[in-house]
Each structure stands twice: as structure tokens, then as C-alpha cells.
C-alpha positions in Angstrom: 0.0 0.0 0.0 1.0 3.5 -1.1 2.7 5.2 1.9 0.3 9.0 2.7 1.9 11.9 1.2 4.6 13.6 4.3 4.3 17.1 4.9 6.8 18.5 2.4 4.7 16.4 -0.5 1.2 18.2 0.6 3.1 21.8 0.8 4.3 21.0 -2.8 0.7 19.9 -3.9 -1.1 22.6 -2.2 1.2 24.9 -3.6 0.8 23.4 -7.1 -2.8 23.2 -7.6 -3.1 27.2 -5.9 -2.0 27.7 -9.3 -2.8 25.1 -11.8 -5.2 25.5 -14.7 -9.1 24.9 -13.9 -10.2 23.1 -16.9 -7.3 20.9 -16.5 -7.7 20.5 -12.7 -11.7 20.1 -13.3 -10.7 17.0 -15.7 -8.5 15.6 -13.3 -10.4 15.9 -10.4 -13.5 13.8 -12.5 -11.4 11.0 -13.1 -10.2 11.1 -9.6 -13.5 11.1 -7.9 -15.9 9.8 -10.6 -18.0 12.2 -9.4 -19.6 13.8 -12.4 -21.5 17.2 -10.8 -17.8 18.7 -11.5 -19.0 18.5 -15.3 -22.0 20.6 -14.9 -23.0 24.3 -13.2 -21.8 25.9 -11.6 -18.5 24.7 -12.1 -18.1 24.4 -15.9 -15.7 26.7 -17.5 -16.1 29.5 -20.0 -15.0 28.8 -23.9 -11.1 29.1 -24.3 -10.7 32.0 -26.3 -7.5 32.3 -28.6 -4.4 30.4 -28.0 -4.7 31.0 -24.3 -4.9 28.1 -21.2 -8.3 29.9 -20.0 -6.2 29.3 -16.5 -9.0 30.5 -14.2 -11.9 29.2 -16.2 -14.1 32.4 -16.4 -14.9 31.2 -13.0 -15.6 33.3 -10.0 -12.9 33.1 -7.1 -15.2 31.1 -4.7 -16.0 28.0 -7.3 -12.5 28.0 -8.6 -11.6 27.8 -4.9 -14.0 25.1 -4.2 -12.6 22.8 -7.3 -9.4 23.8 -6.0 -9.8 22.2 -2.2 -11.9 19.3 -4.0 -9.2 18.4 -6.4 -6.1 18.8 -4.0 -8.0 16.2 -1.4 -8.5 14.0 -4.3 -5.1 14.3 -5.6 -3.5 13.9 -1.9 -5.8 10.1 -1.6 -4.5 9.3 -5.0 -1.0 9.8 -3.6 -1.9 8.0 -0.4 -2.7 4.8 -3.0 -6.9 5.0 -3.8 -7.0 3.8 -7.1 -8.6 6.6 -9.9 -12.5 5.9 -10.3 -12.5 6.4 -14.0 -9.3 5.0 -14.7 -10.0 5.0 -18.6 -12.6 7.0 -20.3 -14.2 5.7 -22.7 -14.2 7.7 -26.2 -17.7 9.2 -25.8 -16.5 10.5 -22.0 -13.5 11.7 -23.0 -15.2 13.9 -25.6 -18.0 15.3 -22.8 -15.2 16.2 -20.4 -12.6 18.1 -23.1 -16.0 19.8 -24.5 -16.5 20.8 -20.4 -13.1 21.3 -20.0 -12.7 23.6 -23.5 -16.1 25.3 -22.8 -17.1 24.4 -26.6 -18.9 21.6 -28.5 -16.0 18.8 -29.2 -17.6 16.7 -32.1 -17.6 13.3 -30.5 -15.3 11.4 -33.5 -12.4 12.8 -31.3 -12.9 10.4 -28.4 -10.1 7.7 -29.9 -7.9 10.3 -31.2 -8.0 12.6 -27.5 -7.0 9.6 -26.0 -4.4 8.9 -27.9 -3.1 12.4 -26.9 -2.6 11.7 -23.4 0.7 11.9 -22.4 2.4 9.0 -20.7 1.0 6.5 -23.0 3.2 3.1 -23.1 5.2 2.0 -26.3 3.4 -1.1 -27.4 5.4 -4.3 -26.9 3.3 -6.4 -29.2 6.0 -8.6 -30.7 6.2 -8.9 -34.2 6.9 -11.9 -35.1 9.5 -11.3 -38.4 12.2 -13.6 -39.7 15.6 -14.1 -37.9 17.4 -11.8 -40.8 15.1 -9.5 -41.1 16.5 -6.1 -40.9 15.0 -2.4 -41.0 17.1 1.0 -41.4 15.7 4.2 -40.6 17.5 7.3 -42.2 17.9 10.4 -39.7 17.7 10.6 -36.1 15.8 13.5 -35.4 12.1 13.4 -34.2 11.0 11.0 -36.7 13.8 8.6 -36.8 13.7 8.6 -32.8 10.4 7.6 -32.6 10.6 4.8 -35.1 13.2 3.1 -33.2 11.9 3.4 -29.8 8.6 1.8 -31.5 10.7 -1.3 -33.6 12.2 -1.5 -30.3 8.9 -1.8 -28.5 7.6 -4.4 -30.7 11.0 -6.6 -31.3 12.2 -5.5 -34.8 15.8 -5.2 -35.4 17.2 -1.8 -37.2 19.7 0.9 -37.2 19.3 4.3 -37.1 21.4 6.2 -40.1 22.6 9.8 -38.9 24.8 12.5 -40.8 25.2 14.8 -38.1 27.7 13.6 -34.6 25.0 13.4 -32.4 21.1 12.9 -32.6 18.3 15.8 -32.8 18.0 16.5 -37.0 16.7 19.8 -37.0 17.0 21.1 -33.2 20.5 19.9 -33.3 21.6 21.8 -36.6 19.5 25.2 -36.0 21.4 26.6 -32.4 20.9 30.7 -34.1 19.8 32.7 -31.0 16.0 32.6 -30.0 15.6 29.5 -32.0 12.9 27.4 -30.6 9.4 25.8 -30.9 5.7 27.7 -31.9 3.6 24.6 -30.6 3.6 24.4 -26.3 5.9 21.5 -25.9 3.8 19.6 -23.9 2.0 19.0 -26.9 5.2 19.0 -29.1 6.1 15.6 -27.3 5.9 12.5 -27.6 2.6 11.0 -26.4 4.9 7.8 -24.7 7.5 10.7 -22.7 6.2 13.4 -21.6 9.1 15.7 -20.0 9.8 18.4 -16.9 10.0 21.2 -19.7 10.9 24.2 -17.9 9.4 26.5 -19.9 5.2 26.1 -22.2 7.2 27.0 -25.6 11.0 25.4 -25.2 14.1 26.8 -27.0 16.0 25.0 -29.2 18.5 24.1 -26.1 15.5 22.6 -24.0 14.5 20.8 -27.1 17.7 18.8 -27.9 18.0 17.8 -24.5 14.6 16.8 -24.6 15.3 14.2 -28.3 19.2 13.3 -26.6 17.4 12.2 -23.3 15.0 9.7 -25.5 17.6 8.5 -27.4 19.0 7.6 -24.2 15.8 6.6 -22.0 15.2 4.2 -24.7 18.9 3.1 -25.0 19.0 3.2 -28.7 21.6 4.6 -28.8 23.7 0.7 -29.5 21.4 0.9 -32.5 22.3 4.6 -33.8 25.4 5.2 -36.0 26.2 8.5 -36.1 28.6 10.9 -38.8 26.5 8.1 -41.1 25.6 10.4 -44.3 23.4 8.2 -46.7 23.9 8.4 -50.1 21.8 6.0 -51.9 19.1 3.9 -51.2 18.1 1.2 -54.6 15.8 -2.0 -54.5 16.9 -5.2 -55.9 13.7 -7.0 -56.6 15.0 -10.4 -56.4 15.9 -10.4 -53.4 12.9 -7.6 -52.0 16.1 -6.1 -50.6 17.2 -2.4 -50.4 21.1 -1.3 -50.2 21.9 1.5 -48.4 25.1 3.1 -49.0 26.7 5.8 -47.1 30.1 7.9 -46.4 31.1 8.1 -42.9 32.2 11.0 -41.8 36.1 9.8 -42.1 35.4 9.9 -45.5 35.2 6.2 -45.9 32.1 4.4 -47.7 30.0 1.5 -46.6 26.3 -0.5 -47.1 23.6 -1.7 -45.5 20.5 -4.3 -46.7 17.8 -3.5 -45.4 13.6 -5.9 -45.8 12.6 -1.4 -45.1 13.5 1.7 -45.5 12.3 4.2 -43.4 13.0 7.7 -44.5 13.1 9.9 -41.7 15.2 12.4 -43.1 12.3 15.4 -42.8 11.9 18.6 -45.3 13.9 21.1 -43.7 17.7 20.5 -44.8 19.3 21.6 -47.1 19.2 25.2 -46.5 18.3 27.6 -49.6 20.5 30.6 -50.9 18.6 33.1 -52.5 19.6 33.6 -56.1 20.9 37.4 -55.3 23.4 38.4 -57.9 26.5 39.3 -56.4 26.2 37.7 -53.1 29.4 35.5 -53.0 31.2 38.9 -53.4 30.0 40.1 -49.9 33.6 40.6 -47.9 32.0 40.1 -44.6 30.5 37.0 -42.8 27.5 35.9 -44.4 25.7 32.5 -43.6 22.6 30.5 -43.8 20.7 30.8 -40.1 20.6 26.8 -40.5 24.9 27.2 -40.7 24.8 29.6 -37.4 28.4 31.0 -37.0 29.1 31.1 -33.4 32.4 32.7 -34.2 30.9 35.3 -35.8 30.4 38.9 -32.7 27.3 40.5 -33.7 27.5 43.4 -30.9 28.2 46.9 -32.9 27.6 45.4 -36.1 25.8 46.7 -38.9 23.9 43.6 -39.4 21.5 42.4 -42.3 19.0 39.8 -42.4 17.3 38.6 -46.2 14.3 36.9 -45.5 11.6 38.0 -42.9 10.1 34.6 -42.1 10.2 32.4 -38.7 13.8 32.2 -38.3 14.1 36.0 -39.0 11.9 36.6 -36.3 12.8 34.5 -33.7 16.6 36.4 -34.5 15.7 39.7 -35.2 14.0 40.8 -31.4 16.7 38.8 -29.7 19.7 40.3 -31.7 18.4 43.9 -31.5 19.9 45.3 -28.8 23.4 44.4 -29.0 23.8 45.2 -32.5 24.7 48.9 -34.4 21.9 48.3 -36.8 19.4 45.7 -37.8 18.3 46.0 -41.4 15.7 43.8 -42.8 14.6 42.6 -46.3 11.5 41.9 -46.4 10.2 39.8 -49.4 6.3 40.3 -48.4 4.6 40.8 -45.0 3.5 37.8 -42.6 0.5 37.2 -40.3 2.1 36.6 -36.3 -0.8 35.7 -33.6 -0.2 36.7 -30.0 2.3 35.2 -28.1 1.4 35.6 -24.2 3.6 32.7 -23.5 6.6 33.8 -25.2 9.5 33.1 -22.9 7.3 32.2 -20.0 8.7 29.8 -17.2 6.4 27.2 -16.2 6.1 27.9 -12.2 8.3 25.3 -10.0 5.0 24.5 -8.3 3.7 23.4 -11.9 7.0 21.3 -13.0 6.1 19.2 -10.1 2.1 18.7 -10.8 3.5 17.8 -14.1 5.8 15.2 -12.8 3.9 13.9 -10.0 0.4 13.6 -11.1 0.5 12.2 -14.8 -3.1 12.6 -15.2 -3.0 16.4 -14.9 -0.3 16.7 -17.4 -2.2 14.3 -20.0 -5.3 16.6 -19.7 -3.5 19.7 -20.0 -1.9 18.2 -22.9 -5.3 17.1 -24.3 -7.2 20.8 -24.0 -3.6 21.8 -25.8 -4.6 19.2 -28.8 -7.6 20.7 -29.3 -6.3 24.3 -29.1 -4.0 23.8 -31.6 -4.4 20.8 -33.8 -8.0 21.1 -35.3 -9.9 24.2 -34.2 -9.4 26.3 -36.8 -9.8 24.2 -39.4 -13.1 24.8 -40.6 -12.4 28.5 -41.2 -9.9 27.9 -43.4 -12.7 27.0 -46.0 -13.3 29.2 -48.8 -17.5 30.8 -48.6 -18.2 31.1 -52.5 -21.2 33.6 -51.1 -18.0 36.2 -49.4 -18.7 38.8 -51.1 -14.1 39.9 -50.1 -12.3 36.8 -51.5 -9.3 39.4 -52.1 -8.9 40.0 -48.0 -10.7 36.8 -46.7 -12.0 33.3 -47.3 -15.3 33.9 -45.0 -16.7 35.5 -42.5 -14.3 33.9 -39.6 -11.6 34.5 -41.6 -12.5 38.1 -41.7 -13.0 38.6 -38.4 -9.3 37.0 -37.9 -8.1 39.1 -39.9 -9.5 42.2 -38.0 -8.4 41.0 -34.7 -4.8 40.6 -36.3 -4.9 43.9 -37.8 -6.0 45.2 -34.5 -3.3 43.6 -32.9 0.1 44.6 -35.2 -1.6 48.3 -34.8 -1.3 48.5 -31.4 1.9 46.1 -31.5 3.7 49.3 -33.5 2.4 52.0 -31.3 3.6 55.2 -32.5 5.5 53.4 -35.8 1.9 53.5 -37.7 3.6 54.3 -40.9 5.0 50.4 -40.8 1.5 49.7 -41.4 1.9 49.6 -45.4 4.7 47.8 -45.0 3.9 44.4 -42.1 -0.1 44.8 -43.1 -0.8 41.3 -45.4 -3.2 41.9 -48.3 -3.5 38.0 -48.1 -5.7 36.2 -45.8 -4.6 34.9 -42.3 -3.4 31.4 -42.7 -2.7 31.9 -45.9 1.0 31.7 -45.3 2.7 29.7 -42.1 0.4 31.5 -39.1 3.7 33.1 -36.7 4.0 33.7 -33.3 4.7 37.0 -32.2 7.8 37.1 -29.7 8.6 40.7 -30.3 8.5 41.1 -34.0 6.3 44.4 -34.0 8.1 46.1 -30.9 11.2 45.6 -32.4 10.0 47.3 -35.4 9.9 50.0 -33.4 13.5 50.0 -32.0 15.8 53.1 -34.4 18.6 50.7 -34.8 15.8 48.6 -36.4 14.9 49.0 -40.2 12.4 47.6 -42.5 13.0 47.5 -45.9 10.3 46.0 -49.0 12.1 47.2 -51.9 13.0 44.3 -54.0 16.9 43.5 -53.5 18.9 44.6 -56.8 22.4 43.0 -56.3 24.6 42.8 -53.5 28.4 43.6 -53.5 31.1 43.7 -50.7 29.9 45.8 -48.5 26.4 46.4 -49.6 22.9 45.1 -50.2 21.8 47.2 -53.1 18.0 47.6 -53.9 15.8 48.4 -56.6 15.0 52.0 -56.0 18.6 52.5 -55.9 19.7 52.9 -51.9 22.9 50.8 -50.9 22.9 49.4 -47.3 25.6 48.8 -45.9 26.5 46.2 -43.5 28.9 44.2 -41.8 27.3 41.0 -41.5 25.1 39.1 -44.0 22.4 36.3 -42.5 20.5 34.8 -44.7 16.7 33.5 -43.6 15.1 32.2 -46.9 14.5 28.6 -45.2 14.8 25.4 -47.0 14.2 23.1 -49.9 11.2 21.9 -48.3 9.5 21.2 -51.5 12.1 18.3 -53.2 11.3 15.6 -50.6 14.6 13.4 -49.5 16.9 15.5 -52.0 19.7 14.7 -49.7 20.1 11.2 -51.2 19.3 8.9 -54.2 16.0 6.7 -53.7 16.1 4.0 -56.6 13.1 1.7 -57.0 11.4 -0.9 -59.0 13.0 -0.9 -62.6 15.7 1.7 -61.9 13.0 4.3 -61.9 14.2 7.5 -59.1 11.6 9.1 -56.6 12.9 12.2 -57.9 11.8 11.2 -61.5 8.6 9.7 -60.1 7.9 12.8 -58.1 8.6 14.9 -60.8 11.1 16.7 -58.6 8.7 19.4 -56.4 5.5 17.2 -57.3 5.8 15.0 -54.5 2.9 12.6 -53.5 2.3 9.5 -51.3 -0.4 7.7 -50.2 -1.2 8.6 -46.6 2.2 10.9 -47.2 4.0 7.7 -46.4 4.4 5.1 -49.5 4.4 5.6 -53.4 3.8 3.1 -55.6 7.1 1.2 -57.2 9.2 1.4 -54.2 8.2 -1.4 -52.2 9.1 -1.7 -48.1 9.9 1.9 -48.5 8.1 4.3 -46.0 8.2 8.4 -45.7 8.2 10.4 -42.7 7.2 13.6 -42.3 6.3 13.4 -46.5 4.3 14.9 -49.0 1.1 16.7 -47.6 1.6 15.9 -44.1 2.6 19.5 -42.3 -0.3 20.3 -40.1 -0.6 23.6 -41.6 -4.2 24.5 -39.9 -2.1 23.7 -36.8 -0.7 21.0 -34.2 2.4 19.0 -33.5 4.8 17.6 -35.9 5.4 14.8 -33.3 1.6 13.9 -33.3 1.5 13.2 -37.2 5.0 11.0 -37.2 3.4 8.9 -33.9 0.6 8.5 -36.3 2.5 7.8 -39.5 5.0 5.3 -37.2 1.9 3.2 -36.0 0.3 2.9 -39.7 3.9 1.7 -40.7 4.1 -1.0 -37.5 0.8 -2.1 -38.0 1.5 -2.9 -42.2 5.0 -4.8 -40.7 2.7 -6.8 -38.8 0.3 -7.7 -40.9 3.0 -8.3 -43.6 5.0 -10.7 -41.6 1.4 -12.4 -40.4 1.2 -12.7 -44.0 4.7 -14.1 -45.0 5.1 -11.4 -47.4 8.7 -10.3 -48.4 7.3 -7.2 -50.6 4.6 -4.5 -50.1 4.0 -2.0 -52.9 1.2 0.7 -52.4 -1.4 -0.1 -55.7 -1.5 3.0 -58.1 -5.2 3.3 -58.1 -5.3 4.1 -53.7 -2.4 6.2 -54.8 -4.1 8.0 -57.2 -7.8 8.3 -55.6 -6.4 9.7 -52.2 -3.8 12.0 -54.0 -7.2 13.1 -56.0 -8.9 14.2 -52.9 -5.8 15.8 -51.0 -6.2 18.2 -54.4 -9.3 18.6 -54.3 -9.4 19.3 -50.4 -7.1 22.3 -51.0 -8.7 24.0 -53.5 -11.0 24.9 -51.1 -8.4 25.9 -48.3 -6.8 29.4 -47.7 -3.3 27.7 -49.1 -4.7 27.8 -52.7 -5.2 31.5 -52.5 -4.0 33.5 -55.2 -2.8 36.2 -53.7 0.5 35.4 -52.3 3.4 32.8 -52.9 4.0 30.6 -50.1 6.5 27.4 -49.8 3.4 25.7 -49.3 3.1 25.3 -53.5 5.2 24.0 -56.2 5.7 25.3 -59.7 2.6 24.5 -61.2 0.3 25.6 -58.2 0.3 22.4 -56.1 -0.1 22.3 -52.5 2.4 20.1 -52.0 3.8 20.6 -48.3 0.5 20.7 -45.9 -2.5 18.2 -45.3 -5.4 19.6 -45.6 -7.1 17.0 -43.6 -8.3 17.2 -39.9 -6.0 15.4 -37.7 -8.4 13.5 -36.1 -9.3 12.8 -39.4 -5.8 11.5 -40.7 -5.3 9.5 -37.4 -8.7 7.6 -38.3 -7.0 6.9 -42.2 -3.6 5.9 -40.1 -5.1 3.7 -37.6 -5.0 0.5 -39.5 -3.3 -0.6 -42.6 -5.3 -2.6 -45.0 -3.3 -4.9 -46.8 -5.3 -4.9 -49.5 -3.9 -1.2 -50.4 -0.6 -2.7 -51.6 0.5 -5.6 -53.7 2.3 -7.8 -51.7 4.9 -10.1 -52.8 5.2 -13.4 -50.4 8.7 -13.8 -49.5 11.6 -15.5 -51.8 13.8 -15.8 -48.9 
């Protein structure tokens, strides 16, 4: 029997929940009790308005005080060993008490896919059952190619992990430029089996490689991970229903692997792009990619310039701009930023250890997060053929977003209202990747701090030249135009059935796979983080590679069930759900015409983000039918 919390534990908890969320606490203190009057008046909470945590509810003091002795009670006879009364809600509960808990109708198709939100949620250890040589290799060890190996692990499958870089963390490893970091809370950017004592609700790049090195080694995979690995070439042999992956090691020397799968967990955003500036390798001083941050390189008293005004550029600009002589921008076209109330905000120490202590509250804070920012906004990112203003909005909503932003970067520039003309968007809001705002507008207001949107010209030496003729002259050159996010794996050779490339069957920035994961002629090859699967509406990254990695176990399973050495998605599923990703987007904001965005390819495409619900995309990725692939039984 659970020993009853000692005194210090009961000043931590009465500390903790003085100060924790209501919603959240509410949800906890349900499961805790199983007493449902904490689901209806007086003590259900008002709607969660923006991006906010609604921490007090909308309540008045004396109910949120009275959920507040309830739930530290319950949460002190948990402690003390009484079992939870609800220990797992079922789908149609969970849905009532995040609809409570968000103060807003929750359709009730998002009972399975809240629950698999919950934080703390064990790897599965279903074995599967594959033949003694059978061998998987997974390409990158960032996010993605972490959590496929901690889930082969879980279920018995033998790989290696393939990573260029010395140590593991892909993306939050390679960008370190200052105030890099995360624009999804992290407690949702997670992974649903290891939840973390973040220190702060939106992590820095720091915090966040910490957070991938200390899975890596949580899940000891690091025996399975070989690092300063660059892959080169990956090509079938369809005899054997083998792949050979060769590589050069960072010594320079050159090796192979076979490999049953593939799993391509390199992501979109490497390499870097250079802007096609004429003149720009004549530049005398430093000038680098913000994805090849120079440490070396002293910014204080510079005259510093910065092309490209996207998400790096402003998660560098407000935290450079006081140390620096001058901080010129070029600005290609203006972006939409939301509030940021969170920006750099510690989570309390009486929080961090709620968090730790009490699982439950963390996997319901987590859940009202999923809803926050995976799905909510995705119906207004549907284009109203009656809006009579398709030029500034898609519909009504999206109108009155855009008001509220305007309304926001106005008062964000105080007395600099003559940068409206210049940060305003004439495109709708979501048109282009939604920002957060840490500073962006305040800066603009700093007088070391300039904003220019005349097209750049050429640069030379000591000067960025533009088109209306005005040199500006710096010291330092950083470069912010992003990456080649729209040539999927472009960092190595993919060779399939018949010699055919993925490059030359995706046309080169025309990628498409089925479910974003498989295309048709490269069998027991699967995609991570592919075609059409950013959550561009909004939500975590981690959330769509957790879904991703279970459709992939599940078709292992089933294949090895099978005795099938060879799965190769059919053309015609290829085709039909390719068909209605198009079709879904040319009804959503990202098919506007009134801006470029990374989001399309040459010829228009959407070709980066899903326009599908999440919940909806989990439901697709749940199970893998077999009978979407021609499968091959085994020669072997």
C-alpha cells in the first residue's frame, strides 16, 4: 500500500494546484473522484478564447476555490494509494469532459484520437513476429527517426538508425541561431509515450535537444544509432525484395547496408536555400545561412542584415536587437504573427512538479492543448463562394481574424503606424505559415531597427543594393530564406522498381504518397514527415510522425502475419487519395491566389500541408489494409 503523502509532498501539492489550470484540474479531479457534478454548473468553464490556457476558467474566485480544495483532497488520496474511479474513459467521455473542459462543442469522432493524446502512454510491446534476418534501417535521427526506433524496439524489430550529423536531434541539433525554438507548447510538441519536466510552455532549441538526446537515451537506442552516417543512396533489388543503403562516414570512408525497409526519416527542412541574389558570394564580410549559425561570428556593434523575414528571421531579429549597431531587414512580403502571451514564459516550480507527480494532470492539459492547436481552426480555413471579399478573406471567420490581427500589429507598433503599409498582409490569415509573435512588431519599433520591402537589386562587398537605388551597408550578412522543403529526400538517391528515381517519379517538387507515407514502385519503402503531411491548420509535428509510425508497425505486422517479403502501395489508392488531398485544398486558404507561399510547387500544387483534420488522418492511419498494396510473399 502507497505510503500518505509527508508534509513536504502536501506543501508541494497545495502549492501546485493554488495555481494550476481549472479546466485541466476540473478534468482531473473527474477521473479522480468519478464524481460527475464537476462536469456541470456551476462549475463548468467558460470557452477558451485564442491560443490562451483559460487558467482560471471564467470562473468566480469562490467556485475555482472550491474545485481547487476538492481536487487537492482527491489528488493527496491518489497519492496515499486510492485507485482513480475512471481510470480510462471511454471515447464518448473523454469527448464530454474536453467539450466541459474547452467550454465548446468537441464533435464526438475525437474520443479515440484525444486519447491517444494523453501523455504517458506506453510503447506497445506487441512482438512482431519477423524472420531471424530481417532487418530495418531508418535514415535520420531527429524526431521522426527517434520515434521509429523506440517503437521497432517496443515491438522486437531489429534496425539501425542512419545519422549524418555527430550526435542525434535532426533539425533542433543543426539550427542553435539565438532565440531559436518551438511555436507549438511543448507539452504537446512531445511525444505521447514521454512526456518531459519542460521548464518552460514554448521550449528553446536548447531545452529541445536535450529533450530528443534524453529519448535516445531513455530508450537506449543509442547501440542501434550510427552517427557521422551520411546516406547516399538507397536502390531496390527485386529479387531479393532487398534495399542497399550506402553511405560515407564522416572519415570519408564508404560503406552499405540491406535492409527488408526503408524508413526515411530524413524530414523537409535541410538543405538550406540561398537566395539567387546576384553578387552575393562577393559580400567581404560574414555571411551564412541561419541553418549554418556561425558562433564565431560577434554580432555586438555590427551593422547587421538579415534577407528573408520569415520564422527564423523573427525569432533572431528581437533577440539580436539590442546588441547590434543596426538591424536591417529585407522583407520579401509581409506575414500574419498571432499573440504570443507565452513567449519566454517559465512554467512555475509548483507546476513542474504537478507535471511530474500527477501524470493525469499533465495528460489533460496536454489534451485541451490538442484541441487548441491541432484542429480548431480548421473549418475557417474553408473558402465561402457567397464572401462577397475573396481578395482580404476566405469567409466570415476569416474576416474577423483578420481584424483581430490587424488590430493587434496596430497596437503592437504603437507610435510606428507608418510600418503599417509595409507588415499589413493583403492575403488572408493562414494563408501563409500562421507566426507567433515574440517581439516582431516592438522591435520594429527600436531606431537601430529597419524595414526595408524594396525588391533586393544586387549585392556587393559591403552592400545590399536595392531596386530603387539605396545601398545598405552592412557588416554581416544572415541569410533567412528557409529550406528546400518542396524536393522531398533531396539529400540522397532513392532508386526503386525498374531503376526508376523518386525524384523522377515525383517529378522533382511534385511529391505525392499515399497517406504521405508510401508511393507506388518502391516497395518496403516508407516516408516520414512526407508529402502533404505538415499540419498547416495547426498541431504538433510529433503527433503526425506517432501517427505515421503506428500505420507503418501495423503494415509490418500484418506483412510478416502474412509471409510477405514485398509490399508496394497499388497506383489506383495512390491516385484516388492523392485526387482528394487536391481537391481538399482547393477549397483551403493555401490555394489562395494572392500570395506565394512554400506551401506550393511550380505549377500551383499544395504540396507541403495536409489539408485533412487530424483527427481525421489519425482515423486513415489507424489501421493498414493490406489490401492497399500488392504484396509479394517472401523469396527468402
Amino acid at each position: 500500500m502507497t505510503a500518505a503523502p509527508n508534509d513536504q509532498d502536501v506543501a508541494q501539492f497545495t502549492a501546485a494546484v493554488a495555481i494550476a489550470n481549472i479546466p485541466t484540474l476540473l478534468m482531473t479531479l473527474v477521473q479522480m473522484t468519478g464524481e460527475r457534478k464537476w462536469l456541470e454548473a456551476p462549475y463548468r468553464p467558460g470557452r477558451t478564447v485564442g491560443l490562451g490556457d483559460n487558467d482560471t476558467g471564467g470562473l468566480p474566485d469562490d467556485i475555482q476555490q472550491q474545485i481547487r480544495d476538492a481536487a487537492l483532497d482527491a489528488i493527496l488520496e491518489w497519492r496515499a494509494g486510492k485507485p482513480l474511479a475512471i481510470a480510462e474513459p471511454g471515447p464518448a467521455l473523454l469527448v464530454e469532459m474536453l467539450s466541459v473542459a474547452m467550454g465548446e462543442d468537441i464533435p464526438a469522432k475525437y474520443g479515440r484520437f484525444t486519447a491517444e493524446l494523453f501523455g504517458h502512454r506506453p510503447v506497445s510491446t506487441d512482438r512482431i513476429e519477423v524472420p531471424a534476418d530481417f532487418h530495418v534501417v531508418v535514415i535520420g535521427a531527429g524526431v521522426s527517426g527517434l520515434c521509429t526506433g523506440v517503437n521497432l524496439k517496443g515491438v522486437g524489430v531489429p534496425f539501425t538508425i542512419l545519422e549524418k550529423n555527430d550526435t542525434v536531434g535532426g533539425v533542433w541539433r543543426e539550427n542553435h541561431y539565438p532565440g531559436a525554438g518551438v511555436d507549438t507548447p511543448n507539452h504537446l510538441y512531445s511525444f505521447s509515450f514521454a512526456q518531459y519536466d519542460w521548464p518552460m510552455y514554448f521550449a528553446l532549441r536548447d531545452d529541445l535537444h536535450r529533450y530528443l538526446e534524453h529519448i535516445a537515451t531513455e530508450f537506449d537506442l543509442r547501440p542501434n544509432i550510427r552517427l557521422g552516417t551520411r546516406v547516399d543512396s538507397a536502390v531496390y533489388d527485386e529479387i531479393s525484395q532487398r534495399w542497399t543503403v550506402s553511405f560515407t562516414r564522416s572519415d570519408g570512408s564508404q560503406g552499405s547496408l540491406v535492409a527488408n525497409v526503408v524508413i526515411s526519416a530524413a524530414g523537409i527542412f535541410n538543405p538550406p536555400v540561398w537566395p539567387n541574389i546576384e553578387g552575393l558570394k562577393t559580400f567581404e564580410g560574414p555571411c551564412f545561412h541561419t541553418a549554418e549559425w556561425r558562433d564565431d561570428v560577434v554580432l555586438a556593434g555590427k551593422r547587421v542584415g538579415i534577407i528573408g523575414n520569415g520564422a527564423s528571421c523573427m525569432q533572431i531579429g528581437p533577440e539580436i536587437q539590442h546588441t547590434v549597431a543596426s538591424l536591417t531587414i529585407f522583407q520579401r512580403s509581409p506575414h500574419w504573427a498571432a499573440p504570443f502571451p507565452q513567449f519566454r514564459k517559465q512554467v512555475p516550480d509548483a507546476l513542474r512538479f504537478l507535471f511530474r507527480e500527477v501524470p493525469l494532470y499533465q495528460a489533460w492539459y496536454r489534451a485541451k492543448l490538442g484541441w487548441t492547436f491541432n484542429d480548431r481552426v480548421h473549418s475557417t480555413l474553408q473558402k465561402d463562394p457567397d464572401w462577397p471579399h475573396p481578395e482580404r478573406a476566405l469567409n466570415a471567420t476569416n474576416d474577423a481574424h483578420r481584424a483581430y490581427y490587424t488590430r493587434y500589429l496596430k497596437e503592437e507598433l504603437g507610435d510606428r503606424q507608418d510600418l503599417i503599409d509595409k507588415v499589413l498582409p493583403t492575403y488572408p490569415p493562414f494563408g501563409k505559415r500562421m507566426l507567433m509573435d515574440n517581439g516582431w512588431y516592438r522591435m520594429l519599433r527600436n531606431p537601430k531597427v529597419h524595414l526595408v520591402d524594396e525588391r533586393i537589386d544586387h549585392v556587393d562587398a559591403r552592400a545590399v543594393h536595392t531596386a530603387d537605388g539605396t545601398a545598405h551597408e552592412v557588416d554581416v550578412l544572415v541569410i533567412a530564406t528557409g529550406f528546400d522543403v518542396l524536393n522531398f529526400i533531396n539529400t540522397y538517391e532513392v532508386v526503386g522498381r525498374g531503376g526508376r528515381t523518386l525524384r523522377e517519379a515525383w517529378e522533382g517538387d511534385n511529391a505525392k504518397a499515399y497517406l504521405g507515407t508510401v508511393v507506388p514502385g518502391f516497395p518496403n519503402f516508407f516516408t516520414l514527415y512526407g508529402p502533404n503531411l505538415q499540419p498547416g491548420h495547426g498541431g504538433s509535428l510529433i503527433v503526425v510522425v506517432e501517427m505515421q509510425v503506428r500505420f507503418i508497425l501495423d503494415v509490418l505486422r500484418q506483412m510478416a502475419s502474412a509471409g510477405a517479403g514485398a509490399v508496394d502501395c497499388k497506383p489506383e489508392v495512390f491516385e484516388d487519395y492523392n485526387r482528394k488531398v487536391d481537391e481538399a485544398h482547393a477549397n483551403m486558404v493555401w490555394s489562395h491566389p494572392g500570395m506565394t507561399t512554400y506551401y506550393r510547387n511550380a505549377r500551383g500544387r499544395i504540396v507541403v500541408n495536409g489539408p485533412f483534420l487530424n483527427v481525421d488522418f489519425y482515423e486513415m492511419t489507424r489501421q493498414a489494409r493490406l489490401g492497399d498494396f500488392s504484396v509479394e510473399p517472401r523469396t527468402g
